[in-house]
C-alpha positions, 0 to 999 in steps of 0.5 A, a space after each residue: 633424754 631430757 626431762 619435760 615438766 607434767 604441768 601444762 601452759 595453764 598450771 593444771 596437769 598435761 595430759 600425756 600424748 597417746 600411746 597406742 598410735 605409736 604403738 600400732 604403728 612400730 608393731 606393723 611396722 616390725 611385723 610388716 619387716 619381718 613379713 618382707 624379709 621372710 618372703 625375700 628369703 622364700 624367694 631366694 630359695 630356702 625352705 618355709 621353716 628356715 626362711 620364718 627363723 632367718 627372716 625373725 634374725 633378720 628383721 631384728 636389726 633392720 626394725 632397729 634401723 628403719 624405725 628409729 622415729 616411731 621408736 623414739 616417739 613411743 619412747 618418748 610418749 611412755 616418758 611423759 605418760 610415766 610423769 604424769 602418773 608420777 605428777 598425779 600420784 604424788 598429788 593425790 599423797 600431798 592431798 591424802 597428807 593434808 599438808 598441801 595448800 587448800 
C-alpha cells in the first residue's frame, strides 16, 4: 500500500479513522460465515462436532473472499492509525530533545 502523510490539510496532525467499526463489522461478518457454514454442513447431514470443525476450515476461505473491502479498510485504518502514533511519537522526542522550532 502506498504511504499517506500524518498531517491533516491544516499542517496539525490527521486524527486516524476509526478502527473498531471496521473491526466489529469484519468480526460478525467472520462469525456470521462460519455461523452459515456450519449450519449448511448440519443440514447436509453431518454430525454437530464434524460439522463446528468442517465449517471453522470452511469458513476460512470464504471470509477471505467475501470480505475483501472490510478487510482492506481495517487494514487500511491500523496503517494510518500506526502513523499517527509514529508522527506523535516522534514529535514528543523532538520536543523532549529541545532541538525543534519554538
Amino acid at each position: 500500500m502506498a504511504e499517506s502523510s500524518a498531517a491533516a490539510p491544516t499542517g496539525g496532525p490527521a486524527t486516524p479513522p476509526p478502527v473498531l467499526p471496521w473491526l466489529v463489522m469484519h468480526t460478525v461478518g467472520r462469525l456470521g460465515i462460519f455461523a452459515l457454514a456450519t449450519l449448511v454442513l448440519w443440514m447436509a447431514g453431518l454430525d454437530f462436532w464434524s460439522g463446528l470443525l468442517f465449517g471453522l476450515l470452511l469458513s476460512m476461505p470464504l471470509a477471505y473472499l467475501l470480505l475483501r473491502r472490510s478487510r482492506e479498510r481495517l487494514t487500511a485504518a491500523f496503517e494510518a492509525r500506526s502513523l499517527a502514533r509514529r508522527a506523535a511519537k516522534e514529535d514528543l522526542r523532538t520536543r523532549l530533545s529541545g532541538t525543534g522550532t519554538e
